[in-house]
N, C-alpha and C positions, 0 to 999 in steps of 0.2 A: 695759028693760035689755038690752043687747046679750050677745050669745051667750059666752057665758063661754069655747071654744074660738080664739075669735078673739082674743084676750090672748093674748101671749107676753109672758115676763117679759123685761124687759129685759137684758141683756148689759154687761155691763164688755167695753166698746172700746178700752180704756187697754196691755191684756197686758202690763202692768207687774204684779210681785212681789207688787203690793196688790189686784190684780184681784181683785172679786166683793166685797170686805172690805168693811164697815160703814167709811165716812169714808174711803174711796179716792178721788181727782178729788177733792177738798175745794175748793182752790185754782181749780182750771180752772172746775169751775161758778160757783162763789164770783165769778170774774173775768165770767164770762159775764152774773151777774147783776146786777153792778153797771152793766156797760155798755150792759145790757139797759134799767134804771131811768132812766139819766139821759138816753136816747134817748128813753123810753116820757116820761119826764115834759115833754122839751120839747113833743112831742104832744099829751099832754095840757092842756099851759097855751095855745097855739094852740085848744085846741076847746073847753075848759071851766073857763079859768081856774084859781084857787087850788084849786079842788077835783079837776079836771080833771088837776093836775100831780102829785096824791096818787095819785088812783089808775093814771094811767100811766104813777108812777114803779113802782108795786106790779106792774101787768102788762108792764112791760116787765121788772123785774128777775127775774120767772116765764118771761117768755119769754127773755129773752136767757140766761138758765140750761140753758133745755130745749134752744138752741140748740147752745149747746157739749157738757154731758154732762146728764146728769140730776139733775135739782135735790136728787133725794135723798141724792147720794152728796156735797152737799157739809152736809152736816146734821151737826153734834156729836152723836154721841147722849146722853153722862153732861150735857150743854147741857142737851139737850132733856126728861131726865128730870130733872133740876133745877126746870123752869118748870114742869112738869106735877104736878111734886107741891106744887110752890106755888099753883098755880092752882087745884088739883082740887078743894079745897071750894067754889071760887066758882061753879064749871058745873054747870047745870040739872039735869046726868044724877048725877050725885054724891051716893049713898046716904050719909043721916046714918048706915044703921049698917053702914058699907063703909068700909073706910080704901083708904089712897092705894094700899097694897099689893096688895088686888086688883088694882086697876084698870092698877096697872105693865105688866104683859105687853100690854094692848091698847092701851094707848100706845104701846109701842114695837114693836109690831106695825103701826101706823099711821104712825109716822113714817120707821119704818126699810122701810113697802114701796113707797113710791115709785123706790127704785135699783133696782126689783125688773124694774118693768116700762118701755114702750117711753114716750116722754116725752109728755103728754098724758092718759096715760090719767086715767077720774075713776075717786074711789072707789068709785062704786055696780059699775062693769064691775068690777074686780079682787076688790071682797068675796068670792066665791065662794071663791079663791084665800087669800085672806086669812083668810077663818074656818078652813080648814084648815089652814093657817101657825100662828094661834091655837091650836085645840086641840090642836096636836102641840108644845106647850110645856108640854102638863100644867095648864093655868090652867084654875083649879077656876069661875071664876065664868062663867057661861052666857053666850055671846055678845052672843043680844039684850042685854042688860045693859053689856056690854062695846062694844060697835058703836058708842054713842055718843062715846065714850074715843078709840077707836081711828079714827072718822071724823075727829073735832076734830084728832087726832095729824098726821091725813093732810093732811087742809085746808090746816093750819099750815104745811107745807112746800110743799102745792102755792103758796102765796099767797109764796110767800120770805121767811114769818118767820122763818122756822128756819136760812137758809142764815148763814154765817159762815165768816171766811176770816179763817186764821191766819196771821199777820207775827210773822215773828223776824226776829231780826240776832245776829250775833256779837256778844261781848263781850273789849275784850282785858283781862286780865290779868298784868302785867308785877311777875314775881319777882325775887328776888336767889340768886346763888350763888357761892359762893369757886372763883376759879382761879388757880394758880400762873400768875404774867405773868413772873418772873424770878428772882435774888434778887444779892444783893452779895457777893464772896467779898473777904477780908481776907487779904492775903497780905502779910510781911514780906520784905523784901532790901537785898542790900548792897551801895552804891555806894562804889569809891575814888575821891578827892578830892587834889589837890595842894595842899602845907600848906607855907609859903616862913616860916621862923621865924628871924628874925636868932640869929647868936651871936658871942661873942668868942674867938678861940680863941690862944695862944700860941704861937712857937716859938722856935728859939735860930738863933742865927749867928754867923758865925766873922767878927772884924775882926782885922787883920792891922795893925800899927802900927810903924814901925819908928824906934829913938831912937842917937841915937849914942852913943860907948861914952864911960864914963866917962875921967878921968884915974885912969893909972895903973893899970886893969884888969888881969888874967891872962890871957894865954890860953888859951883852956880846952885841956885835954888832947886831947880826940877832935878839937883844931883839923885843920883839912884833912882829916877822915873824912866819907865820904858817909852819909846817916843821915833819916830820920823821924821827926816824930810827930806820933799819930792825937789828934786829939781830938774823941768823939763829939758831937753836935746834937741835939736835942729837939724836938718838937713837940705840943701839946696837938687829938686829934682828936676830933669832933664825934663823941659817941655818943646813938643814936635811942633811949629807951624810951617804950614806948606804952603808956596803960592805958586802962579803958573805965569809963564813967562814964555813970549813964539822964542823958539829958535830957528826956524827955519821955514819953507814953503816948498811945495812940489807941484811943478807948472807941466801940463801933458799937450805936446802940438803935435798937429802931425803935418808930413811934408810926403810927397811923392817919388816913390822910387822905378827906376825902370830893370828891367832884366831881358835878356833874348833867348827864346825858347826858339827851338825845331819841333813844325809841325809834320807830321808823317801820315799821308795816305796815300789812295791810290784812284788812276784815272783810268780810264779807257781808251785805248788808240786805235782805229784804223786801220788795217794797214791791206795787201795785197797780197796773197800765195801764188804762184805759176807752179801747175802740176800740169807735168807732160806724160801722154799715154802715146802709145805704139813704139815702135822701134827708135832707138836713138845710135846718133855716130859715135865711135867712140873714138 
């Protein structure tokens, strides 16, 4: 066993806001291990076939993780303690009269110390380190007892069973809301119009008629006096009355229309690159 002083725990090189945190670089190793795997597996099927492509998809996806950050820091932990309390009756070390809840702390003392330290390291170097991590959580159940829990934890991650890498995307969701776009005002006014209405109308006029005098007439007295007369004239003239009368009404409803528009934006997805470095087959 190698000298326990020569372990340093590894370091978050991220100095992003999630530095040092349990599932910080999730992504980035996550990435590193996959393109780690499908490197490691063409390798593999070159040197060993079908079997050959299993396991160097497995050590390359361990190494292409240790490549980018540390495989541990892409580990779920509520993941990881999920399987371990499913699993835990099945393995070897697993007291019938121990439940799963002892055994939690040195799970997750094993899978959560690989971000701890520099990449490579094996469980047996860091235990030192780790039994003390262990008992400074108050976990009642003895080590030795524990070690096997917490080796299995560690393994699990050194090997990239544990790595997982979360994809999201946006979702759109397209609501409705009322907006004033306008509205109609109804306003009355008043136009004059030329109205040509025939009519008959009467007047009077003067004819002048002159007859010769009878036999044997008088002559009249004021004969040879100068003299007039007036006789007035008549005419019938057009008088205007006006009265008002509805002809008609203007009634304004309104009723609801629909129409389908296409809304257009844009989300964000997820997604996964695999970049391979060194030699490749061709």
């Amino acid at each position: 066993m190698a000298d326990n002083q020569d372990i340093k725990p590894h370091k978050d090189i991220t100095g992003g806001p999630d530095a040092g945190k349990v599932g910080a670089g999730k992504v980035g190793a996550g990435v590193g291990a996959v393109g780690g795997g499908v490197a490691g597996a063409a390798m593999g099927s070159a040197v060993g076939g079908p079997v050959g492509t299993i396991l160097g998809a497995i050590a390359g996806a361990v190494a292409g993780a240790f490549g980018g950050k540390a495989i541990g820091e892409a580990v779920d932990p509520e993941a990881e303690d999920r399987h371990w309390n499913e699993r835990h009756s099945f393995e070897p070390y697993a007291a019938k009269n121990r439940t799963y809840e002892e055994y939690r702390t040195a799970y997750r003392t094993g899978f959560e110390g690989p971000q701890k330290y520099e990449p490579g390291t094996r469980f047996e170097e860091a235990e030192p380190t780790l039994k003390e991590d262990y008992h400074a959580t108050g976990a009642t159940l003895p080590w030795e007892h524990a070690r096997p829990a917490s080796e299995a934890a560690w393994k699990r991650v050194e090997r990239g069973e544990a790595v997982t890498i979360g994809l999201s995307e946006e979702q759109v969701k397209v609501g409705k809301r009322e907006v004033e776009v306008g509205g109609v005002r109804l306003r009355k006014v008043v136009r004059t119009e030329m109205v040509n209405q025939p009519v008959r109308l009467r007047h009077e006029e003067v004819e002048v008629t002159r007859e010769a005098a009878r036999e044997g007439a008088t002559v009249p007295t004021d004969a040879f006096t100068e003299g007039e007369v007036y006789i007035p004239l008549k005419r019938e003239e057009a008088v205007v009355e006006k009265t008002a009368r509805q002809i008609g009404e203007v009634r304004a409803t309104k009723r609801q229309a629909e129409e389908t528009r296409n809304v257009d934006t844009q989300i964000r997805r997820e997604d996964v690159q695999v970049e391979r470095e060194g030699p490749t087959r061709k």
